[in-house]
Every structure is written in structure tokens, then in C-alpha cells.
BADODREN-24286 format. One record per atom (N, C-alpha, C, O): y, x, z; residue in three letters; residue number from 1. Coordinates in pm, 1 decimal, decimal comma, padded with zeros to 6 digits, m for minus. Atoms other than C-alpha are relative to their C-alpha. Layout:
// BADODREN-24286
doke north->Y; east->X; up->Z; r->ALA; k->NUM
...
//
This chain:
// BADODREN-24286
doke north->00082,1; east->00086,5; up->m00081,9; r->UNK; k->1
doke north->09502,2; east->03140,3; up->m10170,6; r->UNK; k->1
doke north->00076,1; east->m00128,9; up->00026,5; r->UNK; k->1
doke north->00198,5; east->m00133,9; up->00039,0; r->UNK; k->1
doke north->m00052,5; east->00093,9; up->m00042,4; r->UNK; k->2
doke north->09541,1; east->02804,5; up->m10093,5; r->UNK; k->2
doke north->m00103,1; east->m00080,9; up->00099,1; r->UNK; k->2
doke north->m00221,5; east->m00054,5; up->00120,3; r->UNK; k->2
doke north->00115,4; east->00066,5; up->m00071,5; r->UNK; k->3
doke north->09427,3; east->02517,6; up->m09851,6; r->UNK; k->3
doke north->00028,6; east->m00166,8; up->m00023,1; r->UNK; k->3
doke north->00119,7; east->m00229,9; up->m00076,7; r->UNK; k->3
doke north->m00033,0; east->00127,9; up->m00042,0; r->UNK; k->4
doke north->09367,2; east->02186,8; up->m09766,3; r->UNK; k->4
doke north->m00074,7; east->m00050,3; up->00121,6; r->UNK; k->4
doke north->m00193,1; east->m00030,8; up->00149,3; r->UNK; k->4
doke north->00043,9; east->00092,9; up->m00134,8; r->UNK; k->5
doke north->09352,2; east->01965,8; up->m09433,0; r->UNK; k->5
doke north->m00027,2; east->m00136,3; up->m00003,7; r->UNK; k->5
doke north->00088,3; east->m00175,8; up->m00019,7; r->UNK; k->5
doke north->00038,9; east->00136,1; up->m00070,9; r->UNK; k->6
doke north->09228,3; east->01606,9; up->m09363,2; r->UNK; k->6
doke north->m00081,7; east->m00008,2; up->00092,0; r->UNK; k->6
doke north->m00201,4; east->00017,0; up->00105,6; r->UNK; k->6
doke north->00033,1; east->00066,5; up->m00160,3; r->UNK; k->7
doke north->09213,7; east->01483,7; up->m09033,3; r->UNK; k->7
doke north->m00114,9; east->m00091,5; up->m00017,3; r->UNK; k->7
doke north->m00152,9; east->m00112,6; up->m00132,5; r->UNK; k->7
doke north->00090,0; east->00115,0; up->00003,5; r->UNK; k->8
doke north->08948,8; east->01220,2; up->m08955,6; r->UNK; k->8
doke north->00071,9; east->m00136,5; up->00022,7; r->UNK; k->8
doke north->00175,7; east->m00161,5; up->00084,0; r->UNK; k->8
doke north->m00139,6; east->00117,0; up->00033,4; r->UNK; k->9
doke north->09068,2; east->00880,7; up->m09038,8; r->UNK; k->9
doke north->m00118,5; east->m00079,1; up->00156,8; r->UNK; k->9
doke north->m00231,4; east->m00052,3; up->00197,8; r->UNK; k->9
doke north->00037,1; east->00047,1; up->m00129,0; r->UNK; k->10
doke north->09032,3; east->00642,2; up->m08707,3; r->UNK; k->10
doke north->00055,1; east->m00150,2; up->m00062,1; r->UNK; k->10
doke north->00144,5; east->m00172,5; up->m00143,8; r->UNK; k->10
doke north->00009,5; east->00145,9; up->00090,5; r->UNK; k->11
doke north->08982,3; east->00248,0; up->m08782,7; r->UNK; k->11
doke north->m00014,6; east->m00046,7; up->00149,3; r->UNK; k->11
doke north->m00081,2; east->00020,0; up->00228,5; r->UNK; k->11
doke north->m00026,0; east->00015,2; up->m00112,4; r->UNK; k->12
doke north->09067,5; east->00051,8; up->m08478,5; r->UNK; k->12
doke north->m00058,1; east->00096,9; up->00103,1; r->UNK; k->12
doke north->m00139,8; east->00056,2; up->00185,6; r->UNK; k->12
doke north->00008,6; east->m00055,4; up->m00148,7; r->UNK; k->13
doke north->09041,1; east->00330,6; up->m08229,6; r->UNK; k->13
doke north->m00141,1; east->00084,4; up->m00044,3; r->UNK; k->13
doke north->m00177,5; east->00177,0; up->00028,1; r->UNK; k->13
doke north->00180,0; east->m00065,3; up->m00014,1; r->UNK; k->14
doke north->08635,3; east->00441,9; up->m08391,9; r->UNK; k->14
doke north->00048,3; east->00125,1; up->m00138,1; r->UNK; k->14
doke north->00125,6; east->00125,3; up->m00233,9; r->UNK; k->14
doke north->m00025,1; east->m00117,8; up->00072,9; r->UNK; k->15
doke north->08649,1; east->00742,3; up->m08565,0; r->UNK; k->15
doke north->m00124,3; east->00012,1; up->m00116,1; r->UNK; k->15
doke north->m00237,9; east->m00020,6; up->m00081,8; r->UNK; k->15
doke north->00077,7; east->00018,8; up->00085,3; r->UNK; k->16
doke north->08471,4; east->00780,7; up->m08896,4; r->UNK; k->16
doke north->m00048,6; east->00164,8; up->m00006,0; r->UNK; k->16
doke north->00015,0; east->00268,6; up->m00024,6; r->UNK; k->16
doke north->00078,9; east->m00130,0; up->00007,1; r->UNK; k->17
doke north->08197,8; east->01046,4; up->m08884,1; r->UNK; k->17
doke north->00026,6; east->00050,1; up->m00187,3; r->UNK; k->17
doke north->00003,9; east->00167,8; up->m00215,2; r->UNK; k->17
doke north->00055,3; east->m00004,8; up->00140,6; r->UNK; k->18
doke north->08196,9; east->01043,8; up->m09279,8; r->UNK; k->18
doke north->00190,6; east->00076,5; up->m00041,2; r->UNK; k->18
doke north->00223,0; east->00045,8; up->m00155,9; r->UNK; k->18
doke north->m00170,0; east->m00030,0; up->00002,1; r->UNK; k->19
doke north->08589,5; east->01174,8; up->m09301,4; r->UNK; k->19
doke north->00015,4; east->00157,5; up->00068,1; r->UNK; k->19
doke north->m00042,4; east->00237,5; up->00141,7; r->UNK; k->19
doke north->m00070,8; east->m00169,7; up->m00041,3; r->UNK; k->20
doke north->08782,6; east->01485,6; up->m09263,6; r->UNK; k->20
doke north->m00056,9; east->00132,3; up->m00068,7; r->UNK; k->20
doke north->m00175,4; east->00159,0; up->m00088,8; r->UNK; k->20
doke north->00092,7; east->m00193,8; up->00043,3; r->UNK; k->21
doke north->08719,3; east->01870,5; up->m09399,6; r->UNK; k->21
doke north->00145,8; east->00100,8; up->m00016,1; r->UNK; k->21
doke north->00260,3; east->00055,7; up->m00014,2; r->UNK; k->21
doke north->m00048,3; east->m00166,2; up->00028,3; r->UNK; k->22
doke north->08886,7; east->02241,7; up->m09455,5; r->UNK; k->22
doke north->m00059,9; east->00034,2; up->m00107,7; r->UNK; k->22
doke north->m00180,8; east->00045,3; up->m00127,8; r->UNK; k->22
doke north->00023,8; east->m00090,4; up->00130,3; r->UNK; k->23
doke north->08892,0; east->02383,3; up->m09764,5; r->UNK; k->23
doke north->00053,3; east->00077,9; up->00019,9; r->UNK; k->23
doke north->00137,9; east->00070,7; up->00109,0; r->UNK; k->23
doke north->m00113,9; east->m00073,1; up->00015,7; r->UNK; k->24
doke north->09029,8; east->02709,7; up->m09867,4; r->UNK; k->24
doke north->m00047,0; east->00073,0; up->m00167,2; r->UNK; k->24
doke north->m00153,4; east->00115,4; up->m00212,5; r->UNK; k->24
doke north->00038,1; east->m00033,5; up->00125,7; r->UNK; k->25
doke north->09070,3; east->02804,3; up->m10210,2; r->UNK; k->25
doke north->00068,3; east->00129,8; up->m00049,0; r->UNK; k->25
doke north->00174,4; east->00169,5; up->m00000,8; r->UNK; k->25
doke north->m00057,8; east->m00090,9; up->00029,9; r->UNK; k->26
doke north->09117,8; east->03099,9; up->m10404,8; r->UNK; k->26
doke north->00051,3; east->m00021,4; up->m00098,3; r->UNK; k->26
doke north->m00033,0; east->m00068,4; up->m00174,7; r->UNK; k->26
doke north->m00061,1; east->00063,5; up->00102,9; r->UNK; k->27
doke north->09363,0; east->03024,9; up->m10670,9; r->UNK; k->27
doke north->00050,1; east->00155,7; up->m00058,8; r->UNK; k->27
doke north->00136,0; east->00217,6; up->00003,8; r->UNK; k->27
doke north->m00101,0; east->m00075,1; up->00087,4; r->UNK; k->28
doke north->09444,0; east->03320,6; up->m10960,2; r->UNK; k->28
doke north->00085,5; east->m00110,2; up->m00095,0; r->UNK; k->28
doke north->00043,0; east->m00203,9; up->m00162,6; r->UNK; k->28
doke north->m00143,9; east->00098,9; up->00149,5; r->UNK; k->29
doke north->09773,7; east->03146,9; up->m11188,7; r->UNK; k->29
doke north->00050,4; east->00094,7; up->m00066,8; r->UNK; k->29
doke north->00025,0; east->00215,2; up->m00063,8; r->UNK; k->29
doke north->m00057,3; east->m00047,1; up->00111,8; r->UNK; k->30
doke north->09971,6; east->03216,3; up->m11442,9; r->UNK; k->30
doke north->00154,0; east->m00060,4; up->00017,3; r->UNK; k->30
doke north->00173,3; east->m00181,9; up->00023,2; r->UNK; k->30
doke north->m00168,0; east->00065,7; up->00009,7; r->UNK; k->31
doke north->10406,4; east->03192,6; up->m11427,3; r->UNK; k->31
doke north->00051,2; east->00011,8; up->m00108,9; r->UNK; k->31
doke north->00077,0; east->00120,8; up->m00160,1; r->UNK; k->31
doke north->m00157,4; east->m00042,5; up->00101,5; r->UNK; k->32
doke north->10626,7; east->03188,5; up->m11664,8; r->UNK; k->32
doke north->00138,6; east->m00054,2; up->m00011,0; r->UNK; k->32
doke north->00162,9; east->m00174,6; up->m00002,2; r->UNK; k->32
doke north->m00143,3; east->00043,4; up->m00091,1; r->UNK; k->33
doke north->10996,0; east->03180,5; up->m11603,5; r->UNK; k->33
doke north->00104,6; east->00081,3; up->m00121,9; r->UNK; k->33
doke north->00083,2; east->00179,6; up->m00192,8; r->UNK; k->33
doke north->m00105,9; east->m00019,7; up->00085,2; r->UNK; k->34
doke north->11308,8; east->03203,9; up->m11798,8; r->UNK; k->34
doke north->00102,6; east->m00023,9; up->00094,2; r->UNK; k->34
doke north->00087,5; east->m00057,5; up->00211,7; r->UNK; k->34
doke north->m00083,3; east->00036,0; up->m00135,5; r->UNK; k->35
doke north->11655,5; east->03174,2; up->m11661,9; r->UNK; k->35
doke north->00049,0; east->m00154,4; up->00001,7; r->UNK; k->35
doke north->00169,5; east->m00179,6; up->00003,2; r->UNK; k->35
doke north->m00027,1; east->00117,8; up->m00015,3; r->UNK; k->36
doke north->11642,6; east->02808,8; up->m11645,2; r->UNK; k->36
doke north->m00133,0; east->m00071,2; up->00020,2; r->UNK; k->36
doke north->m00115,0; east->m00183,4; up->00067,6; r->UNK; k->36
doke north->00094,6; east->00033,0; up->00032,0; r->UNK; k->37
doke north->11263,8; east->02739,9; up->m11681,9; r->UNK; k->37
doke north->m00084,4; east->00065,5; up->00086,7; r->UNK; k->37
doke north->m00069,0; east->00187,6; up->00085,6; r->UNK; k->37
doke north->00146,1; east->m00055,4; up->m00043,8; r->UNK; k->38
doke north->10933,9; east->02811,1; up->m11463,2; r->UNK; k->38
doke north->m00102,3; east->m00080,4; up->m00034,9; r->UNK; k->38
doke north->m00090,5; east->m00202,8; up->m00030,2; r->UNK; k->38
doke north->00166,5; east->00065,3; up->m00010,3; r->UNK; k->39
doke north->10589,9; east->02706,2; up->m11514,1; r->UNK; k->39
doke north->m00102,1; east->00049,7; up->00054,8; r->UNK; k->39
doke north->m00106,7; east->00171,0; up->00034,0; r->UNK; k->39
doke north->00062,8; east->m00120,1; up->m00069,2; r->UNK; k->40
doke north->10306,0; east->02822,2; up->m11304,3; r->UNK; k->40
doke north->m00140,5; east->m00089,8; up->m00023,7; r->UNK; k->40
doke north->m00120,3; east->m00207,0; up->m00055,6; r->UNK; k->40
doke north->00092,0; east->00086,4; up->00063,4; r->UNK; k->41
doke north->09952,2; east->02682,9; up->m11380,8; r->UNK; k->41
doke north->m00102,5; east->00069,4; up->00089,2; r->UNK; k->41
doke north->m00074,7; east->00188,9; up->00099,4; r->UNK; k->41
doke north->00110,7; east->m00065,0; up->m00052,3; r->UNK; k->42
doke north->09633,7; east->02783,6; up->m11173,9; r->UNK; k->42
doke north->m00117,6; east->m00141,9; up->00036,8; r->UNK; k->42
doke north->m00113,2; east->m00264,9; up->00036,3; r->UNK; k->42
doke north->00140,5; east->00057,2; up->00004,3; r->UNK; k->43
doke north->09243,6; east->02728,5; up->m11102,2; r->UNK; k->43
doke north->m00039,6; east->00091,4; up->00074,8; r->UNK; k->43
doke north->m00041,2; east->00213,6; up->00059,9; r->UNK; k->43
doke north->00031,7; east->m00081,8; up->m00141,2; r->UNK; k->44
doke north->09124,9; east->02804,8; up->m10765,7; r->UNK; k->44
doke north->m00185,4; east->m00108,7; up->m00027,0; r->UNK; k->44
doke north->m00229,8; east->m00198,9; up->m00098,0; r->UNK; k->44
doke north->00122,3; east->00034,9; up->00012,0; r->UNK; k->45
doke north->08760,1; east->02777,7; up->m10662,4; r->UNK; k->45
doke north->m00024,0; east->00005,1; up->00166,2; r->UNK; k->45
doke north->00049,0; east->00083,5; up->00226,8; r->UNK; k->45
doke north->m00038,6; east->m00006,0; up->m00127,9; r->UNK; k->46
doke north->08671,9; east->02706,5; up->m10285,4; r->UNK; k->46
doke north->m00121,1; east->00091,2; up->00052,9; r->UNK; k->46
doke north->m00239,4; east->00079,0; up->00021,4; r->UNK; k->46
doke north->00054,3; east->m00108,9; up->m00058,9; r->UNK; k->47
doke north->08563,9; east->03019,4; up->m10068,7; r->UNK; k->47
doke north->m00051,3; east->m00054,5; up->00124,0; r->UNK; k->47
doke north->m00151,6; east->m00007,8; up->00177,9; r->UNK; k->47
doke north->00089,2; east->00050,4; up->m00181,0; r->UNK; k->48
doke north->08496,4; east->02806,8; up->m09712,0; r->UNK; k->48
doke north->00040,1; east->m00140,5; up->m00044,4; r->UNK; k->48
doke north->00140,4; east->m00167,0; up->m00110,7; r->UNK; k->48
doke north->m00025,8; east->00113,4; up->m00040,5; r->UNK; k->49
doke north->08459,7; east->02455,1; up->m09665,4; r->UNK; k->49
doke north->m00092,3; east->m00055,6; up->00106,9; r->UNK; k->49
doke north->m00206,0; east->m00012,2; up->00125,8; r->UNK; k->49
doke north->00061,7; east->00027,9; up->m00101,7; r->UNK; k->50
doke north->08366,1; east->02264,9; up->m09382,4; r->UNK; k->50
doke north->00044,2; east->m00190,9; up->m00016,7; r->UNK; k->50
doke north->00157,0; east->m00235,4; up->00004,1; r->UNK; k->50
doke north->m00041,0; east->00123,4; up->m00035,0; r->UNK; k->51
doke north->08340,8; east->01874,3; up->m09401,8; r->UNK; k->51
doke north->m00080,0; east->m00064,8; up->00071,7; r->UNK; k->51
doke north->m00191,5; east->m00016,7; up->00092,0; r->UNK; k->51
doke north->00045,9; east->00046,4; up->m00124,2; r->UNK; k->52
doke north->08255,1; east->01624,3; up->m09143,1; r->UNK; k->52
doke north->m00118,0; east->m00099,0; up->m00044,4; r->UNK; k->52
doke north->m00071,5; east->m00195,6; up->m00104,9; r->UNK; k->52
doke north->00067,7; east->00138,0; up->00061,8; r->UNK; k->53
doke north->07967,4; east->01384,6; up->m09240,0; r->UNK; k->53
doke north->m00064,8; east->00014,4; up->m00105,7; r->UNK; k->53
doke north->m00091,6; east->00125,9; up->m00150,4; r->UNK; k->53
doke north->00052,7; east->m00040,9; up->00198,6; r->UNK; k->54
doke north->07808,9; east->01311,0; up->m09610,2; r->UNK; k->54
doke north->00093,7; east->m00020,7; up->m00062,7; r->UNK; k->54
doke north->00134,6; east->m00136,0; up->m00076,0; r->UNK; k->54
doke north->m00098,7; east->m00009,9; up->00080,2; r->UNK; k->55
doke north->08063,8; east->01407,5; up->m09810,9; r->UNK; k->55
doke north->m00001,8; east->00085,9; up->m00117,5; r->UNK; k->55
doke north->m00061,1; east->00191,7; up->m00096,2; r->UNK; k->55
doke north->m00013,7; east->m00055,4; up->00100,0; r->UNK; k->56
doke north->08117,5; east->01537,1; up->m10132,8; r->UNK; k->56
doke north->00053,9; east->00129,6; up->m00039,7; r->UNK; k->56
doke north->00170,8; east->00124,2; up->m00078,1; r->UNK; k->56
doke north->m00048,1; east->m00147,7; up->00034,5; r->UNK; k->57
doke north->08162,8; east->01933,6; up->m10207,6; r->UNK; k->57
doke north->00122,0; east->00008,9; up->m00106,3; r->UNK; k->57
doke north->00118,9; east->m00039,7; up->m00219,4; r->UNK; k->57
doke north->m00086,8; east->m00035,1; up->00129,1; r->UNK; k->58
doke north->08472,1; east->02043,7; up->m10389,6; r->UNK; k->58
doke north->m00057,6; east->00112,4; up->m00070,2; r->UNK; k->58
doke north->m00126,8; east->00201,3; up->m00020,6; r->UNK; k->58
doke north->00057,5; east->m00076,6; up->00103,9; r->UNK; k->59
doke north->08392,9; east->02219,4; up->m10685,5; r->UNK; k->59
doke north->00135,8; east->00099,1; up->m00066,7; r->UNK; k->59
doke north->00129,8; east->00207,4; up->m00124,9; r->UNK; k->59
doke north->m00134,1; east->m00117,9; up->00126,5; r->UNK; k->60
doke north->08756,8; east->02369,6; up->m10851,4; r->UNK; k->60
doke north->00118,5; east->m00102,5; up->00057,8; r->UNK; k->60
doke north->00103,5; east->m00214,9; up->00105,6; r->UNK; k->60
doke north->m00130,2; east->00010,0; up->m00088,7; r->UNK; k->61
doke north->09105,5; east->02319,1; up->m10721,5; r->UNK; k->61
doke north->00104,0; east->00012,4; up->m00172,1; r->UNK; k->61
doke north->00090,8; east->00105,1; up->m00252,0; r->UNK; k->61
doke north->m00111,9; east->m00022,1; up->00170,3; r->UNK; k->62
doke north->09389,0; east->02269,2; up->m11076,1; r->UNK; k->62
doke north->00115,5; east->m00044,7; up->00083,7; r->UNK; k->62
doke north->00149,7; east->m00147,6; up->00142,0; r->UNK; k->62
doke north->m00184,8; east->00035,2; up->m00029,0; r->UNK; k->63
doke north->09737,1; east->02315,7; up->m10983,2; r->UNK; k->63
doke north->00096,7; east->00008,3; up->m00099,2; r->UNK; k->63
doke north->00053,9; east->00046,1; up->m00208,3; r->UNK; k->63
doke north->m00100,6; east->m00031,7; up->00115,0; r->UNK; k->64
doke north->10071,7; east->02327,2; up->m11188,7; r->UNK; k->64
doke north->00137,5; east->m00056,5; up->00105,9; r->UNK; k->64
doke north->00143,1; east->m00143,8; up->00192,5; r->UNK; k->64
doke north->m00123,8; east->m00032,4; up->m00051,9; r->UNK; k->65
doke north->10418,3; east->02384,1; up->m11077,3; r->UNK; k->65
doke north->00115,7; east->00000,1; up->m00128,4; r->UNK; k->65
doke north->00125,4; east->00091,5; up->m00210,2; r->UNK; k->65
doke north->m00122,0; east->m00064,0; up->00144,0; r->UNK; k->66
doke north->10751,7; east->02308,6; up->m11347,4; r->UNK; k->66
doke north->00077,4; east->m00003,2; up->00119,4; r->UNK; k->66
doke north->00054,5; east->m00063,8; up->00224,0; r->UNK; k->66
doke north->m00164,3; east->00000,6; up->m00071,0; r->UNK; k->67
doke north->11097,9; east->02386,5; up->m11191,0; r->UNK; k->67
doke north->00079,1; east->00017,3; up->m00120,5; r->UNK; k->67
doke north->00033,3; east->00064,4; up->m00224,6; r->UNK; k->67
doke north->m00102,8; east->00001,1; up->00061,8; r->UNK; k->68
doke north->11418,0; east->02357,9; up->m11354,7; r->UNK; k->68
doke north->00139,5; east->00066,6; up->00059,4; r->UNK; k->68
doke north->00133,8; east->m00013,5; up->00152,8; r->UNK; k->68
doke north->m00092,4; east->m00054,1; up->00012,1; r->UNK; k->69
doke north->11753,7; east->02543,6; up->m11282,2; r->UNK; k->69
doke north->00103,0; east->m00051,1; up->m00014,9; r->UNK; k->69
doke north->00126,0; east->m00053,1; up->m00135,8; r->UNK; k->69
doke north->m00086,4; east->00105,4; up->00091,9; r->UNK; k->70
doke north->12082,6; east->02308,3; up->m11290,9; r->UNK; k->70
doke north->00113,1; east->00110,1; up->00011,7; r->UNK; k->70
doke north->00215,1; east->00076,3; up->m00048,2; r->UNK; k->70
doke north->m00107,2; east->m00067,2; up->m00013,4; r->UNK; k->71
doke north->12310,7; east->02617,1; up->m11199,4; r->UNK; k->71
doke north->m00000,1; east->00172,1; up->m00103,7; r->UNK; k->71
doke north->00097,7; east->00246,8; up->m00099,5; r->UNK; k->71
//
């Protein structure tokens, strides 16, 4: 699982109805790791969202993760 937050953005002091939401996504991935090497790759899809205003639905969530090892 994963998420995401944005606050409502505020423009001298007025707060924009059209701003802000909660997502939460369900993300299955894929790792692969050596002893110097990871890669992790996923595609989440969102289970709750809640945004403030007319705003645009998320549809699919793409992540990716490399790490490296210098020791």
C-alpha cells in the first residue's frame, strides 16, 4: 500500500476550493536485488480517494526504486 497527501494550496490568505485530496493505493511490485544491485518496479491502483473540488480522479499509481551498494 501506498499514499498520497496534498494540503489545500492558500493564495493570499483564500483557500482554493479546487485543491487538495487523499489517495491510497494498492501497489503489487516486483524486486530484484543482488549484492550490489536492487530494482523494485510497481503499479498500484487507488482503493479510496477523496478530493476537494473539481478535480481529476487518479487512475494508476507507477513507481520504481534503483539502489546501489558502495560497501
Amino acid at each position: 500500500m501506498d499514499g498520497l497527501y496534498v494540503a489545500q494550496a492558500k493564495i493570499n490568505g483564500i483557500t482554493n476550493p479546487n485543491s487538495g485530496k487523499n489517495v491510497v493505493y494498492l501497489v503489487p511490485s516486483l524486486r530484484l536485488v543482488s549484492e550490489k544491485f536492487s530494482l523494485q518496479v510497481g503499479m498500484g491502483v487507488p482503493i479510496m480517494q477523496q478530493a476537494n473540488g473539481n478535480q481529476p480522479q487518479e487512475d494508476y499509481y507507477l513507481g520504481g526504486l534503483i539502489s546501489l551498494s558502495f560497501f
